[in-house]
N, C-alpha and C positions, 0 to 999 in steps of 0.2 A: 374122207376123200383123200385121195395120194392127186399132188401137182408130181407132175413126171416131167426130168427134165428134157427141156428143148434146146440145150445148145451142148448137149454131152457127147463128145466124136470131135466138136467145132471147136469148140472155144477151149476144151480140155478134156482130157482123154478119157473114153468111157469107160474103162475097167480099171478096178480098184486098184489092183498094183500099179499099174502104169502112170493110173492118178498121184498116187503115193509118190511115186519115182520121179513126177514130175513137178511138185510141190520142191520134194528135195531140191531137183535143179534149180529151181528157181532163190530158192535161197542162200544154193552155193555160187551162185551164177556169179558173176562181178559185176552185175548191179543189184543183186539181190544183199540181204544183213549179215551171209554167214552163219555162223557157227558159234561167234561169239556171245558167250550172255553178256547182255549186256544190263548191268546191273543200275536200274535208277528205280527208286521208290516213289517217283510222282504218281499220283491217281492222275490216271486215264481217262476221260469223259466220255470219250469219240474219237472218231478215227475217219480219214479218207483215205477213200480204195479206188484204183483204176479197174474196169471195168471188160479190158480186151481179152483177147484170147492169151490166155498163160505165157507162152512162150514170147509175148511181148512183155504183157503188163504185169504177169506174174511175180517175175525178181521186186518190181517195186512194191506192189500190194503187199509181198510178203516182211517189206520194214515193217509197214501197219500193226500187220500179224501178232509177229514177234514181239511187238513192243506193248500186245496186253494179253500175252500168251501164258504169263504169269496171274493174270488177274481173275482170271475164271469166273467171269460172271455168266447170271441164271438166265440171262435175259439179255438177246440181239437185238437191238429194232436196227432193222437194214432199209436204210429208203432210198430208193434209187430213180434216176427219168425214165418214164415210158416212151420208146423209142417208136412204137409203132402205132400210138395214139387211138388204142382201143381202151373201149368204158369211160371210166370217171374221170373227170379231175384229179384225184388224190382219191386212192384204191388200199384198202386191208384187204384179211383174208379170214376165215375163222373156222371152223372144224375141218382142218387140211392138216396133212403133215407133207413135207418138201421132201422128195426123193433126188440124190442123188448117186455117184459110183461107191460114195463111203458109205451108203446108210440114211435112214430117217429122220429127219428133223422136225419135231412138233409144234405146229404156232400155237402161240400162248393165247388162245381164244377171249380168253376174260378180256386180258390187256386193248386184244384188239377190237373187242366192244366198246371197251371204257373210249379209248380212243376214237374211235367212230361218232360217241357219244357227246366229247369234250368238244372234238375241232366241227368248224362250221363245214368245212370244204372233205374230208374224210370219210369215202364210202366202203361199207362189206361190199365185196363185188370181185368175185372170184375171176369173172372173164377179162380183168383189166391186167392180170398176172399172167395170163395164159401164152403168153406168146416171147413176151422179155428176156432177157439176159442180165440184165441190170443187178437185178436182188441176184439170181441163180449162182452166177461166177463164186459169189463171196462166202457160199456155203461151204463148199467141198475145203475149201482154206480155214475157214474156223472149226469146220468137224475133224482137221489134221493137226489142227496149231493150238485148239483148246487142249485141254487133259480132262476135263468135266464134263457132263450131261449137260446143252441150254437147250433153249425153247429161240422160237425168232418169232420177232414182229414185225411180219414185211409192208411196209406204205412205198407205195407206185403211183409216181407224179404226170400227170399228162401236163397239167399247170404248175409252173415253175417260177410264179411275177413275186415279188415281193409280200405282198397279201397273204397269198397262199402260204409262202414261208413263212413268216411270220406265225400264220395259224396253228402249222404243223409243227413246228419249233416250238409253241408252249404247249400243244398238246402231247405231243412228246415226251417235252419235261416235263409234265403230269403221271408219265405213267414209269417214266426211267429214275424220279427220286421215292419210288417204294418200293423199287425193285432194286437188285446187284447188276445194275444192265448197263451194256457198251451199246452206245450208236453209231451204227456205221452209216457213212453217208459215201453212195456209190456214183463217182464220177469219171473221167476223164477229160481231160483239157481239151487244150488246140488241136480240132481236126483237119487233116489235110492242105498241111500250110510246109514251105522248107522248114528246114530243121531249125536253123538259128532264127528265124519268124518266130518259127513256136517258142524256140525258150524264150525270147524277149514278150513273146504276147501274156506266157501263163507267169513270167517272171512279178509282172506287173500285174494280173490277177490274185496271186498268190501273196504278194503282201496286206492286202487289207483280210484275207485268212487269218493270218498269224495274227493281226491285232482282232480280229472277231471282230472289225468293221462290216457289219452286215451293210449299212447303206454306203461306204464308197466300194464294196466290194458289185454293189450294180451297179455302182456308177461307172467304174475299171468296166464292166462285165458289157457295158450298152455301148460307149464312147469307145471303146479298142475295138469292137465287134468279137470279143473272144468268143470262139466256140467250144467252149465248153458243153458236154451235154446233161449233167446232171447240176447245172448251178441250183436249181431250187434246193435237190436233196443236201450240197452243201449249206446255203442258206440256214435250214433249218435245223442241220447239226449244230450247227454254230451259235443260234439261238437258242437251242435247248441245251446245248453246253457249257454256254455263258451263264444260264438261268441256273444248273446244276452248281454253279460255282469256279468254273475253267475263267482262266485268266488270258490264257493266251494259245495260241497254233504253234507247233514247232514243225519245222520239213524236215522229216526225215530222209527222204530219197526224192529225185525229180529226175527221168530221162523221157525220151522220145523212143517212140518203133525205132525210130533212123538209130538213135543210141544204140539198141540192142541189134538191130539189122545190120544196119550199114549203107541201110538206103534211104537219102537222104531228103530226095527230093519234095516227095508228098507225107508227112508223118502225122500220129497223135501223141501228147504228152500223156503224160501218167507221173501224178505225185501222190506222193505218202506222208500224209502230216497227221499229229495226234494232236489234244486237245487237253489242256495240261491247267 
């Protein structure tokens, strides 16, 4: 079965070159990492990714990128929120491969048995993928930014509470320490707040990140009302990254639409932190 994607034209450009061309921008951009290597030998765990359409969230996504574009691992599990609240609670997929402008991406089917198997809340269910953007964005970036052949393991969150993470996070970490695999966990911050709002909202969600405070990271998450919309999929990175052996979150990039627009008034944050 080919998942075809649903947001190619929208969120980022449907033909290969262009796709290409726009990947580039985004990293030459001045919020995007450049050109420079930049050389560090930390192991990578995971990673957070913004989620928008390119020419917002792209330059940040692409710090994520770069910063384990070097690491070549066999193995993505991409989890991200289900925005339109079709199927399951917490959704794989298994005999699909993901189409996008660069080419074919194979989900690693065993992985996502095993994982269906492991987590209590973890369904095969193909129609809870069919409509999202969430997982889709973050392909065409690692099929441009890897240099190897991966497989992806996509999990899609309709429930995002603590529980849930939790679950998904060690089951995760069950299937990413037998594997050479990056987790990506696909979010976006503060939606539709002024600009300087957002950076003080996600400023203050983003620290308990960085310590891999899973519990004050909902407590920031319930009492500021951040709207975030993939908090579970971070949640459970961060679980399953800690359990892999990560000590701590580093930020690599943080702007807003407004940052890269210039319009200030209604914006979404977008940050880029690994897992170290």
């Amino acid at each position: 079965m080919i998942r075809e994607p649903v947001v190619a034209g929208q969120f980022y450009p449907e033909k290969e070159e262009d796709l290409k061309n726009m990947i580039r921008y985004c990293i030459d951009h001045e919020y995007g990492p450049g050109n420079n290597p930049k050389t560090s030998n930390d192991k990578i765990y995971g990673i957070i990714c913004p989620h928008a359409g390119y020419v917002y969230s792209g330059p940040t996504a692409c710090h994520s990128y770069k910063a384990i574009s070097s690491q070549n691992p066999e193995l993505a599990i991409i989890i991200g929120p289900n925005h339109f609240g079709v199927g399951k609670d917490a959704a794989t997929m298994i005999d699909s491969q993901w189409q996008t402008p660069l080419g074919m991406v194979s989900i690693d089917s065993e992985s996502a048995k095993q994982v269906a198997e492991i987590s209590e809340f973890i369904e095969i269910d193909e129609y809870s993928h069919s409509q999202d953007h969430s997982l889709e964005v973050q392909i065409p970036m690692l099929q441009e930014m890897l240099s190897n052949e991966f497989q992806i393991l996509p999990i899609i969150l309709r429930a995002q509470d603590m529980k849930t993470a939790m679950d998904v996070g060690n089951a995760v970490y069950e299937i990413a320490k037998r594997k050479n695999a990056i987790i990506v966990a696909s979010s976006d911050f503060t939606h539709y707040e002024e600009n300087s709002f957002a950076h003080q909202q996600d400023k203050a969600l983003i620290e308990p990140i960085l310590e891999m405070n899973v519990e004050r990271f909902y407590q920031v998450l319930y009492e500021r009302r951040v709207t975030a919309c993939g908090y579970g999929a971070m949640a459970s990175a961060m679980i399953a990254c800690k359990k892999m052996g990560a000590t701590k979150g580093e930020l690599l990039s943080y702007a807003t639409s407004g940052d890269v627009s210039g319009d200030t008034e209604s914006v979404v944050g977008y940050g880029a932190i690994k897992f170290v």
